[in-house]
C-alpha positions as CSV (number, residue, x, y, z in Angstrom):
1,X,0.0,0.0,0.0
2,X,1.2,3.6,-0.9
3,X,2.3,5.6,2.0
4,X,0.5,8.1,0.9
5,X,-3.0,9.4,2.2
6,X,-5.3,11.4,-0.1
7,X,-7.1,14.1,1.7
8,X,-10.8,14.7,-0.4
9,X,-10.1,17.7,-1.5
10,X,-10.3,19.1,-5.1
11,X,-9.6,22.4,-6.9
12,X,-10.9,22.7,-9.8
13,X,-10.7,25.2,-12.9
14,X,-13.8,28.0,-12.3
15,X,-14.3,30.0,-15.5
16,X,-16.9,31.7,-13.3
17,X,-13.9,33.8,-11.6
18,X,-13.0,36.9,-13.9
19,X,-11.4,39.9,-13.9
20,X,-11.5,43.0,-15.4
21,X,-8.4,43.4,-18.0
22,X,-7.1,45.9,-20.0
23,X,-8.4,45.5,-23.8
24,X,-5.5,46.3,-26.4
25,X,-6.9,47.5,-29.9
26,X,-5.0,46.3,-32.8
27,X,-4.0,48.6,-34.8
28,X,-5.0,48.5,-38.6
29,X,-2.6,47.3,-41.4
30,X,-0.1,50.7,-41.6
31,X,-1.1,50.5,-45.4
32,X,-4.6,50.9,-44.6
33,X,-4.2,53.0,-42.1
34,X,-0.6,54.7,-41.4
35,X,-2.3,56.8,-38.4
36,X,-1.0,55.9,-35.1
37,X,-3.5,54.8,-32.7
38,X,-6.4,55.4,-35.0
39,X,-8.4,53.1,-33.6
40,X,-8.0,53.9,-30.7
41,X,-8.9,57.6,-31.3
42,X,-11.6,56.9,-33.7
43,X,-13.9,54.9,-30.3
44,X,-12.9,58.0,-27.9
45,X,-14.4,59.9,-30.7
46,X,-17.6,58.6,-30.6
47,X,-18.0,58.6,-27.2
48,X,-17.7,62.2,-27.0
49,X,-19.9,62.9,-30.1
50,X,-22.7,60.8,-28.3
51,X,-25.4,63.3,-26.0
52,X,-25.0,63.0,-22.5
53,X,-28.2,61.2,-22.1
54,X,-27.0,58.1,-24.6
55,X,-23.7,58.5,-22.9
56,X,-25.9,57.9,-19.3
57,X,-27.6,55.1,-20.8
58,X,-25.2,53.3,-22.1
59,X,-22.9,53.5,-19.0
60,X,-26.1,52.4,-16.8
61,X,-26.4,49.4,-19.1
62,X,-23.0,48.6,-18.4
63,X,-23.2,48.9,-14.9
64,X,-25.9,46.5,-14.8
65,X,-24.3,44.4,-16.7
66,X,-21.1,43.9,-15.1
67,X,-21.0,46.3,-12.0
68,X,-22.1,42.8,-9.5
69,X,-19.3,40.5,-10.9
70,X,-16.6,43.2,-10.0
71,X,-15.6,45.2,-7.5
72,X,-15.5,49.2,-7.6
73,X,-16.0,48.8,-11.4
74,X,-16.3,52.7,-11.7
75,X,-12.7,53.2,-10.7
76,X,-11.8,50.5,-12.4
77,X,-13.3,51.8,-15.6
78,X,-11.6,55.7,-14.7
79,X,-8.0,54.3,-14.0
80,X,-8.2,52.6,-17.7
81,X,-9.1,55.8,-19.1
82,X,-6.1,57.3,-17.8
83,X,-4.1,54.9,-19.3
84,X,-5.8,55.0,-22.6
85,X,-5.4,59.2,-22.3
86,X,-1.7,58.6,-21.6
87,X,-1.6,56.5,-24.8
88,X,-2.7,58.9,-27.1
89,X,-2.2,62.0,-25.2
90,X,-5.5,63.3,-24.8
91,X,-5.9,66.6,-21.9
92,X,-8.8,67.5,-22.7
93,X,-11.2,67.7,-19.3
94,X,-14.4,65.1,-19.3
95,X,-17.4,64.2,-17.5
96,X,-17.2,61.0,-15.1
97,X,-19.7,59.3,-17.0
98,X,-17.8,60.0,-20.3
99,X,-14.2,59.0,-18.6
100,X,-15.7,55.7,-17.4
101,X,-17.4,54.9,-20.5
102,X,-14.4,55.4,-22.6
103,X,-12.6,53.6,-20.0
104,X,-15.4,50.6,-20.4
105,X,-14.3,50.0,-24.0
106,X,-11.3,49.8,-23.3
107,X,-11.7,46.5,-21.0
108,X,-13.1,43.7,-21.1
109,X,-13.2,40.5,-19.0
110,X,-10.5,37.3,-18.7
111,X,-11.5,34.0,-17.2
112,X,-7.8,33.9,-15.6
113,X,-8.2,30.5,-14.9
114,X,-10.7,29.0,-17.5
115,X,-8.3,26.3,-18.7
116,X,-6.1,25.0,-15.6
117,X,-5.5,25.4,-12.1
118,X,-2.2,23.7,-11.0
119,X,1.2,23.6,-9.8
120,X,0.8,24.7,-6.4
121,X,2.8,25.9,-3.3
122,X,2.3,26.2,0.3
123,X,3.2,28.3,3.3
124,X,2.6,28.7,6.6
125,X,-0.1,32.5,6.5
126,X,1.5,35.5,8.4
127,X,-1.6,35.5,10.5
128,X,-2.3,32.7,12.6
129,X,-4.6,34.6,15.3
130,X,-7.4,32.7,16.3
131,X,-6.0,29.2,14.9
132,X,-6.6,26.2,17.1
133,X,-3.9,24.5,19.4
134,X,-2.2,22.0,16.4
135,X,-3.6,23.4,13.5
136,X,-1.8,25.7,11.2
137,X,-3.4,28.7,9.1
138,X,-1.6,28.2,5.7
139,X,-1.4,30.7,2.2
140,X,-1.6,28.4,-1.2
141,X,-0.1,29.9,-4.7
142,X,-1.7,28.1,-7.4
143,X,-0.9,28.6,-11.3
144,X,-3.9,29.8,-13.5
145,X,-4.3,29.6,-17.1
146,X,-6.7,31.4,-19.2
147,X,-7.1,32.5,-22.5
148,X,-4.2,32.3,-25.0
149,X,-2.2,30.0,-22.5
150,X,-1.4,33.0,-20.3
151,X,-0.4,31.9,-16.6
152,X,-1.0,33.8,-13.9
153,X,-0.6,33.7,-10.0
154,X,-3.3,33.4,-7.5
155,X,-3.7,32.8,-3.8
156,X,-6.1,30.5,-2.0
157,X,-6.4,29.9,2.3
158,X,-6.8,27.6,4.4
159,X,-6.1,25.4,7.5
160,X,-4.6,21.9,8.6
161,X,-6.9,20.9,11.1
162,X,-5.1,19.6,14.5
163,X,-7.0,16.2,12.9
164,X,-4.8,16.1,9.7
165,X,-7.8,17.7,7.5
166,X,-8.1,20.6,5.3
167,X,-10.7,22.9,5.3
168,X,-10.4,25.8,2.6
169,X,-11.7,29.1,2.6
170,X,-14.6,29.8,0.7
171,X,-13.8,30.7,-2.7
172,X,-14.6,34.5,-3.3
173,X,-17.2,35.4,-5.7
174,X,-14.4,38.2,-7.0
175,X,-11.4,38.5,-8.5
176,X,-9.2,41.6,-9.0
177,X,-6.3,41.8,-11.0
178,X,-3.4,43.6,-9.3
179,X,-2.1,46.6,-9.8
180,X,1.4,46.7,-11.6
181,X,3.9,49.3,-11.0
182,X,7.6,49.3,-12.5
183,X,10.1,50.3,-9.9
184,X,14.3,50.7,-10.4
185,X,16.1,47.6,-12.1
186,X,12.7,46.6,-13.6
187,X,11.0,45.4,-10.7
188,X,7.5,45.1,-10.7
189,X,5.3,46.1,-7.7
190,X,1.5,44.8,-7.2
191,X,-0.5,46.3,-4.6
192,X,-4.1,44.8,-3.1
193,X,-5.7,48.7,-3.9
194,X,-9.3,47.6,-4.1
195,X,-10.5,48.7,-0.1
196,X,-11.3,45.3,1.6
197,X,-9.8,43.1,-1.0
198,X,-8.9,39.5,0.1
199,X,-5.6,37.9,-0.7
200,X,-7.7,35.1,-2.2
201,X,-9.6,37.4,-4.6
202,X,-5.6,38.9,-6.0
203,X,-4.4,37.5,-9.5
204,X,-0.7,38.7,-11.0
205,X,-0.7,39.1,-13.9
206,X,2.5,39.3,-16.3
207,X,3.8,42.9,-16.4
208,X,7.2,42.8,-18.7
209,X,8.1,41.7,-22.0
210,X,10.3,39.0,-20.3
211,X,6.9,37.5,-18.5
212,X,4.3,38.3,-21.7
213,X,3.3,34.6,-21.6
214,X,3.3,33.2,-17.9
215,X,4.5,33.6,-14.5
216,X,4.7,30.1,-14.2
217,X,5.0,27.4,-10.9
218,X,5.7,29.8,-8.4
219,X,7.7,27.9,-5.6
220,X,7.3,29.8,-2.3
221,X,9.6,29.7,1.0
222,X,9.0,31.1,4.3
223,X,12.8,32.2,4.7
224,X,14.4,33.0,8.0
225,X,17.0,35.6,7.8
226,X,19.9,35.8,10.0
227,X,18.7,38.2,12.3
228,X,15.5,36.4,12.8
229,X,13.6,38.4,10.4
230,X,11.2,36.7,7.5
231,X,10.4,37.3,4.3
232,X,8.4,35.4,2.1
233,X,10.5,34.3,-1.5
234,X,9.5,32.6,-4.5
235,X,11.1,31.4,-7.4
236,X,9.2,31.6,-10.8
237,X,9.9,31.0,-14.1
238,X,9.3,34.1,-16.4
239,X,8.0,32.8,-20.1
240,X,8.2,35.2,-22.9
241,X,6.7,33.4,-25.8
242,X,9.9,32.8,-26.9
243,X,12.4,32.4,-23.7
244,X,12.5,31.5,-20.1
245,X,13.8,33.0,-17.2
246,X,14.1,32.4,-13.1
247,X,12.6,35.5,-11.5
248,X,12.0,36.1,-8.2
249,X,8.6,37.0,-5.7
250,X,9.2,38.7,-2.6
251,X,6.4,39.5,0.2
252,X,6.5,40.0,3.5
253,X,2.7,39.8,4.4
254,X,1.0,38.9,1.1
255,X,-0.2,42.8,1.1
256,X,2.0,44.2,-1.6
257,X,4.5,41.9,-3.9
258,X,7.2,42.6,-5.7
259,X,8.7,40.0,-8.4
260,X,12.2,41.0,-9.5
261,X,14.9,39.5,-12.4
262,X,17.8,37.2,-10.8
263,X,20.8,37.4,-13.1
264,X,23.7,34.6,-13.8
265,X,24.1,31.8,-15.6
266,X,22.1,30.0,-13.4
267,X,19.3,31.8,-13.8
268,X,18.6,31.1,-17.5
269,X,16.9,27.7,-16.2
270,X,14.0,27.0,-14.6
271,X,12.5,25.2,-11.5
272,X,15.1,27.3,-8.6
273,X,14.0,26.5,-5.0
274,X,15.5,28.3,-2.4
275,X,16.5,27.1,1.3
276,X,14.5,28.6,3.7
277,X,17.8,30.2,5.4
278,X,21.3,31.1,4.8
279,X,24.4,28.9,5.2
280,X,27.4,30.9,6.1
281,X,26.0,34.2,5.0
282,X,25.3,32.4,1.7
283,X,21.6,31.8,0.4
284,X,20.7,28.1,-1.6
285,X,19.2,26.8,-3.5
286,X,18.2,23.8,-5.8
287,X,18.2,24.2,-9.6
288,X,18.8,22.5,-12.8
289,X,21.5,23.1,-15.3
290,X,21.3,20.5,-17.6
291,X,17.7,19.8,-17.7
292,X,18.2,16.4,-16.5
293,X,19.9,16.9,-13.3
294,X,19.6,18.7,-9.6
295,X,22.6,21.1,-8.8
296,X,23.3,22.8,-5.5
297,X,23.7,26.0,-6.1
298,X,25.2,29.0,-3.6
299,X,25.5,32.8,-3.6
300,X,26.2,35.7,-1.3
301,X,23.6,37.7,-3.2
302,X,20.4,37.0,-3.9
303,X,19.6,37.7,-6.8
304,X,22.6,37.0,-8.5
305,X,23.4,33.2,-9.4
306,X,26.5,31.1,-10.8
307,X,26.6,27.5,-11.9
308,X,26.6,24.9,-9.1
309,X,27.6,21.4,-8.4
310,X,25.8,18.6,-9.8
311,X,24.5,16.8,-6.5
312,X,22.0,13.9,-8.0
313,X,21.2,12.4,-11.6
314,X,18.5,10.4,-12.8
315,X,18.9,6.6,-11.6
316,X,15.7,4.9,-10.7
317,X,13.6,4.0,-13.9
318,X,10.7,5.9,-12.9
319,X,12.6,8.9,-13.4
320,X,15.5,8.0,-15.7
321,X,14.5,11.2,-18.6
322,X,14.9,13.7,-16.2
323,X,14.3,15.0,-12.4
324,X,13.9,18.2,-10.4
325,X,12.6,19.5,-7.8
326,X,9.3,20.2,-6.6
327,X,9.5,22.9,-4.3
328,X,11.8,24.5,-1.4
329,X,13.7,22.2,0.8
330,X,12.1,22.0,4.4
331,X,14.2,21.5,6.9
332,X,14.1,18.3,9.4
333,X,16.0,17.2,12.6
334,X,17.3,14.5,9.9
335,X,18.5,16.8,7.8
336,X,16.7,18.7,4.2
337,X,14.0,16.6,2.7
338,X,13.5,17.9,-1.3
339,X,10.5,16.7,-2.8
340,X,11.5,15.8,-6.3
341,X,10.1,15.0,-9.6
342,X,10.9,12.6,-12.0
343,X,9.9,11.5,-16.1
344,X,9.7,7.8,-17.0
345,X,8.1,6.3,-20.0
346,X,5.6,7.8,-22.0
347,X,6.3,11.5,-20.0
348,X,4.8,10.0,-17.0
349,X,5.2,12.8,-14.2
350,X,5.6,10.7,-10.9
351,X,6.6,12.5,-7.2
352,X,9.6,11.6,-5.0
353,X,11.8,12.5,-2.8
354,X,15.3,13.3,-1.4
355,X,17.0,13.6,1.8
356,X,20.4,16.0,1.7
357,X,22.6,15.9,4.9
358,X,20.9,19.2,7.3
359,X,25.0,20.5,7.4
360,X,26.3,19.6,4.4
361,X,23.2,19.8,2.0
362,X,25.4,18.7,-1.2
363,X,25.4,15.0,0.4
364,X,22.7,12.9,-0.7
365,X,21.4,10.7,2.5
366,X,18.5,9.5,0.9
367,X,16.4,9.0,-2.4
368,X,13.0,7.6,-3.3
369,X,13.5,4.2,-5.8
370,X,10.1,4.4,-6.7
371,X,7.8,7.4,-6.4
372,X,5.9,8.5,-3.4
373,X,2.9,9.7,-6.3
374,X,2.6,9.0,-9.4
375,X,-0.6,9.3,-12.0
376,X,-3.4,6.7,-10.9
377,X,-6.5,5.8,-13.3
378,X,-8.6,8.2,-11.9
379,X,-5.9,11.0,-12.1
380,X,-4.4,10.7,-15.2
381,X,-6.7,12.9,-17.4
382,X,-6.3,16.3,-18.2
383,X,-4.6,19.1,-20.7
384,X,-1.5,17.3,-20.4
385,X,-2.0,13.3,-19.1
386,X,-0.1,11.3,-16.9
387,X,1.0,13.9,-14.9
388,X,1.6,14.5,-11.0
389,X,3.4,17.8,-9.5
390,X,3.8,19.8,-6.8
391,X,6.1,23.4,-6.4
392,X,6.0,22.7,-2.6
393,X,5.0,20.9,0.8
394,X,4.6,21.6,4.2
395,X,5.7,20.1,7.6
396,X,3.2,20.3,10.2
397,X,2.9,17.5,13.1
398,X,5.0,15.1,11.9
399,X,3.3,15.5,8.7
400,X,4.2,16.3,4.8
401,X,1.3,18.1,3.7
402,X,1.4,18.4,-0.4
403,X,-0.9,20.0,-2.5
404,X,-0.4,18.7,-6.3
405,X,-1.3,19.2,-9.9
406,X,-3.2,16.8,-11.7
407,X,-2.9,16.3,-15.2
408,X,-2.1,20.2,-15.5
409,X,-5.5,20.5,-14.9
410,X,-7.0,20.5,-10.9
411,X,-5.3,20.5,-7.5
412,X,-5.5,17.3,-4.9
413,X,-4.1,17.3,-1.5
414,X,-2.4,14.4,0.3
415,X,-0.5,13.9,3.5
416,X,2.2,11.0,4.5
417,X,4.0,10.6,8.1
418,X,7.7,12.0,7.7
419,X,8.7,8.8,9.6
420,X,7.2,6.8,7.2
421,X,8.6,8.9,4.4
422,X,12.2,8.9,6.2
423,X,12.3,5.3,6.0
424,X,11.3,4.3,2.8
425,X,14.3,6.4,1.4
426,X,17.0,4.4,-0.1
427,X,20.6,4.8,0.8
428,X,23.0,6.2,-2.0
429,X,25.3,3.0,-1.1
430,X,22.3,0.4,-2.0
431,X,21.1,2.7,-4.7
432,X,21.2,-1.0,-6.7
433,X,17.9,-2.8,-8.8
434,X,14.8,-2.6,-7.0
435,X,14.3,-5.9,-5.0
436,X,10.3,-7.9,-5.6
437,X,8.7,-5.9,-3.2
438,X,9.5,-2.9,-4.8
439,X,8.5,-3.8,-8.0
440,X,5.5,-4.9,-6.6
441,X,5.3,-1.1,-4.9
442,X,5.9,0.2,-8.5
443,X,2.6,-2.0,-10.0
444,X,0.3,-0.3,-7.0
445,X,1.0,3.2,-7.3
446,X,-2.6,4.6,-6.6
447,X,-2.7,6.6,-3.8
448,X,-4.7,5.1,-0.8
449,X,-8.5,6.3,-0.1
């Protein structure tokens, strides 16, 4: 039997949840029409030419329309005007109803995560008033996909029950895209500004050239700083439509965000996960050079990373195309359990995991032979079959909680005792062929009801 537990618990893609984006005109062919922003002129044109009682009654209908599925949809509909004023530098003083109706058609509304909902991460919340004695408030990033294959970040809550259960927060009925603003070194900054918006209701969105197609499989840590302080990191991979780049997230209470470019060579891969603290002044991290392989990786400074040392390869057949990791390490008295990934036949995502030596993290202790998860019948469907992944898992009570993707599609949860865990890892000395009851391990890999 697996030593995994499913917990029944399933998040699902909701094209129901939408938010109000900004809607970019295409321009005309130039040799139809070599007038910049035409367009884009020619609609603020005949808003203005319209009476103000049409203007009125076509912004009521609007409002009606769309004013309960969003909230403050007024400002939001006045902050796009300004942007679209900015664009083709008009001055000229307007009525509120015709700012916010020029503003209106100039939006329009994205089902952020209409296609998927995967690749999660998980955190311990900065607010844990009120939680009961053994239970543990916690914050979950999830990866969205909408429209055009665009991937976004957004936030769900919850709570590990002192039981082992998870209860969820409601989901909201809105959704607000954040903010952007572009700060030195091209760092982006998001702000919750709606008054009373939740941290489950916030979606980032991509805000450079360098992310124009995804912030994908965020991979948060709580990190520890030497002076006790915290900070929340992640690692993300930045997708361009063309390229890929690490990037980082950085929050300290999930009230304003900034995501900022890592440099080095390092860097030009994806799937980084830092340790949650320094060793030695230096920050960690796991990473993957070769696209096969995990590294260790160090550096004095943050944001900048070399090349590291190659500290594990593919060996089991389960994951003998490639591994990586899945998520930040988490520290245990035993030393820095990785949660790993590996690709057998047929692209078949499976879920294991590794055990690095807590003072000398480029020493392998342990490994999984066969993987903790791996696709079952039931969980095998989706936009992209056979596949099982997490960015990241949490200790809590002697516990490994772990969220995971399913088939790039939904999110399950599941729990195993670390002790249990710990000992099914494999020595690197008897890292040999898997003996019967292994095999026989491998032939029953659906998790356990």
């Amino acid at each position: 039997m697996s030593l995994i537990q499913s917990i029944p618990l399933r998040l699902r893609p909701n094209p129901a949840r939408v938010v109000v984006r900004p809607l970019q005109i295409a321009p005309e062919p130039r040799d139809l029409n070599p007038v910049q922003n035409e367009r884009m002129h020619r609609i603020i044109n005949g808003v203005r030419a319209m009476e103000g009682a049409t203007v009125d009654r076509e912004l009521a209908v609007i409002l009606a329309d769309f004013g309960n599925r969003h909230r403050e949809i007024r400002t939001v509909f006045e902050e796009r005007f300004e942007q679209v004023a900015r664009e083709v530098g008009l001055a000229d003083s307007l009525s509120p109803p015709v700012r916010q109706l020029i503003g209106a058609y100039f939006c329009h509304e994205y089902s952020f995560g209409a296609a998927a909902l995967m690749n999660p991460s998980i955190v311990p919340h900065p607010d844990q008033n009120g939680v009961p004695e053994g239970g543990l408030r916690f914050v979950l990033s999830l990866r969205a996909v909408g429209e055009g294959h665009i991937s976004s970040i957004t936030f769900r809550e919850g709570l590990i029950r002192p039981c082992g259960t998870i209860e969820m927060a409601p989901e909201p009925d809105f959704a607000i895209a954040a903010r952007p603003e572009t700060g030195p070194g091209g760092e982006v900054r998001f702000t919750r500004h709606v008054e009373g918006m939740r941290l489950d209701e916030t979606v980032l969105f991509p805000a450079t050239p360098a992310q124009r197609n995804g912030l994908e499989d965020l991979r948060l840590v709580r990190f520890t700083d030497d002076d006790a302080s915290t900070c929340y990191y992640g690692t993300y991979t930045a997708y361009s439509g063309a390229a890929i780049a690490s990037e980082l997230f950085v929050t300290r209470d999930f009230e304003t965000f900034a995501l900022q470019t890592l440099t080095g060579p390092a860097a030009r891969n994806k799937g980084m996960a830092l340790f949650p603290r320094r060793f030695g002044g230096d920050y960690l991290m796991i990473g993957r050079q070769d696209n096969e392989s995990l590294f260790l990786l160090r550096s004095p400074d943050l944001h900048h990373w070399e090349e590291g040392e190659r500290i594990l390869v593919p060996h089991y057949p389960w994951e003998l195309v490639q591994m990586g990791n899945c998520g930040a390490p988490i520290e245990l008295e035993e030393g820095w359990l990785v949660l790993t990934h590996g690709v057998g036949a047929m692209r078949k995502y499976a879920i294991g995991a590794v055990l690095l030596d807590k003072d000398d993290p480029s020493r392998v202790i342990g490994r999984s032979a066969v993987p903790l998860l791996s696709p079952s019948d039931e969980d095998r469907e989706g936009y992209v079959p056979n596949v099982v992944y997490t960015c990241g898992a949490i200790a809590h009570g002697g516990r490994l909680f772990m969220p995971y993707g399913v088939a790039d599609t939904s999110v399950s949860f599941a729990r195993i005792e670390i002790a249990d865990l710990l000992a099914a890892l494999r020595a690197p000395d008897s890292m040999d062929l898997l003996n019967d009851n292994e095999l026989e391990w491998r032939g029953h890999e659906r998790i356990a009801e």
